[in-house]
C-alpha positions in Angstrom: 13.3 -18.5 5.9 14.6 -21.1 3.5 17.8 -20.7 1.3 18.5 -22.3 -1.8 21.0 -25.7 -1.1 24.4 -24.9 -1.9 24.2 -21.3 -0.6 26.7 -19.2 1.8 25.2 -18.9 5.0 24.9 -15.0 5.1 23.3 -14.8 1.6 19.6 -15.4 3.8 19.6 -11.8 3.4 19.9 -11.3 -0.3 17.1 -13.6 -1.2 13.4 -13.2 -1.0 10.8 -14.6 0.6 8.6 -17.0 0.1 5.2 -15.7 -2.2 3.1 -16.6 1.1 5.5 -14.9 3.3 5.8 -11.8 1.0 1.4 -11.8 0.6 0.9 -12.0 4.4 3.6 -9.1 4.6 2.2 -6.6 1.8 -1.1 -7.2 3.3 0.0 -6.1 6.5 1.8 -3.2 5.2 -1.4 -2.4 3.0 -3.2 -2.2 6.2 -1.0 -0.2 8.4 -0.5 2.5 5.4 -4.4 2.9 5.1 -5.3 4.6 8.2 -2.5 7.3 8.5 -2.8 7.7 4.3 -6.7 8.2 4.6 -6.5 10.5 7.1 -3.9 12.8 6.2 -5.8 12.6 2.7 -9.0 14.0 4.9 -7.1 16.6 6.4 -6.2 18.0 2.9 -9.0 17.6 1.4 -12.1 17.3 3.9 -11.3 21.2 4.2 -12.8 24.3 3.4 -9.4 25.9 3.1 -8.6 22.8 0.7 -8.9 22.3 -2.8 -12.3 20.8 -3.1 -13.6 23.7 -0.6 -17.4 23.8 0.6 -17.5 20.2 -0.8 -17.8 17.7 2.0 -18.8 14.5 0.6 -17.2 14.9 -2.5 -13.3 15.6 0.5 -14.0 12.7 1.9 -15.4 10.1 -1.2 -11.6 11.8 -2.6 -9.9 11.0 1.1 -11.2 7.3 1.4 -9.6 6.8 -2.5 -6.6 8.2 -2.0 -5.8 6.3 1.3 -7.2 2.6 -0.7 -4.7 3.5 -3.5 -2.2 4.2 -1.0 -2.7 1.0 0.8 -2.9 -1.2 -2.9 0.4 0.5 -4.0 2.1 -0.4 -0.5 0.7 -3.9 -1.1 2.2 -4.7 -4.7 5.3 -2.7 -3.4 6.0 -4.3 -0.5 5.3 -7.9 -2.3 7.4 -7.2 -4.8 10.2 -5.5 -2.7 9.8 -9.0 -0.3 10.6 -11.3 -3.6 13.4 -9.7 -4.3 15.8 -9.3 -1.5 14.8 -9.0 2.2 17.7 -6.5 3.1 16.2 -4.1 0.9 12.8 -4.6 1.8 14.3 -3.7 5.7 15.5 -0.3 4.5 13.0 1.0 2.2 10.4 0.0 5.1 12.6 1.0 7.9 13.1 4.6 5.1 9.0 4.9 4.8 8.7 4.7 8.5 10.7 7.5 9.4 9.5 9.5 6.7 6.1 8.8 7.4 6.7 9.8 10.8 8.2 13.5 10.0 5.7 13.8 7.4 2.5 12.8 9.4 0.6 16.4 9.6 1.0 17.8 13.2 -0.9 20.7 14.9 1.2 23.9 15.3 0.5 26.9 18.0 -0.1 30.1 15.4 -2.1 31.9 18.2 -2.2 33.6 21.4 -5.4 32.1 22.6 -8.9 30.9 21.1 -9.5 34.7 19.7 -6.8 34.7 16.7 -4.6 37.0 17.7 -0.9 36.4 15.6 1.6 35.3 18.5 3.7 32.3 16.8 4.9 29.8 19.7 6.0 27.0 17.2 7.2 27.4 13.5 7.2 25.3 10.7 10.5 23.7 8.4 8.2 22.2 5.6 5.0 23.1 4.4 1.6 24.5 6.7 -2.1 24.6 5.4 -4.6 25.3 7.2 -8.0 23.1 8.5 -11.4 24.5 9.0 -14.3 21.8 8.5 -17.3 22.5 6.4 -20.7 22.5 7.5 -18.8 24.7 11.1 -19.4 28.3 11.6 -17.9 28.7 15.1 -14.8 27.3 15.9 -10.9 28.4 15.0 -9.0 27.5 12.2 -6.4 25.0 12.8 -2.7 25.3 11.2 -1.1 21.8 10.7 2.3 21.4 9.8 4.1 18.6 7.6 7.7 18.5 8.2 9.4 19.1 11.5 7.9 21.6 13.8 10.5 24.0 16.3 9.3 26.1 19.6 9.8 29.4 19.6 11.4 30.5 22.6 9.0 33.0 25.2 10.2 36.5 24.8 
């Protein structure tokens, strides 16, 4: 962390970093956005209920492209964000993490049991879809939710 000679002592935070420091950082950001990106993208679209349906390699080829574009633009965003001023680069990061967080897609209880039989335990404030892999002919549906997921109470 270097300031510039001259300058107030809690102005560390309104500079940027240093271009090493700010390539070592979007890289790792790149890399930590990749995996959760990718597979949230495979969720959506590695589905027969999804909007490339009974299309397997053509849901994930479109899964693995959409996470590598997520990871490039979290890469030029966060080295551009790191230039600029370190305080902000705190809170937009510290702002994606929680956001990523509610929004990461999370199983939801729709059923009584294995045989699909409507009984809601847990309901959905945000969007559901539905997951059902192609190429399966035996097993249940799955209903994912994005956004923040609240239990029904028994009864």
């Amino acid at each position: 962390m270097t300031t510039e000679p001259g300058a107030a002592a809690g102005s560390a935070w309104r500079g940027g970093c240093t271009e090493p420091a700010a390539k070592r950082l979007g890289v790792a950001v790149g890399c930590v956005t990749l995996l959760p990106a990718t597979s949230v993208a495979a969720l959506l679209l590695h589905n027969l209920y999804g909007p490339l349906g009974d299309s397997p390699s053509a849901g994930t080829a479109a899964a693995l492209g959409s996470g590598a574009c997520a990871g490039v633009a979290a890469v030029v965003g966060t080295r551009w964000l790191a230039r600029r001023s370190r305080s902000l680069l705190v809170v937009v990061l510290a702002a994606s993490a929680v956001a990523g967080w509610v929004l990461f897609p999370r199983q939801i209880d729709v059923t009584e049991s294995w045989v699909p039989q409507p009984n809601e335990r847990y309901s959905c404030t945000g969007w559901t879809f539905r997951y059902y892999p192609p190429g399966t002919f035996d097993a249940a549906a799955t209903t994912y939710c994005v956004g923040v997921e609240h239990r029904i109470p028994d009864g």
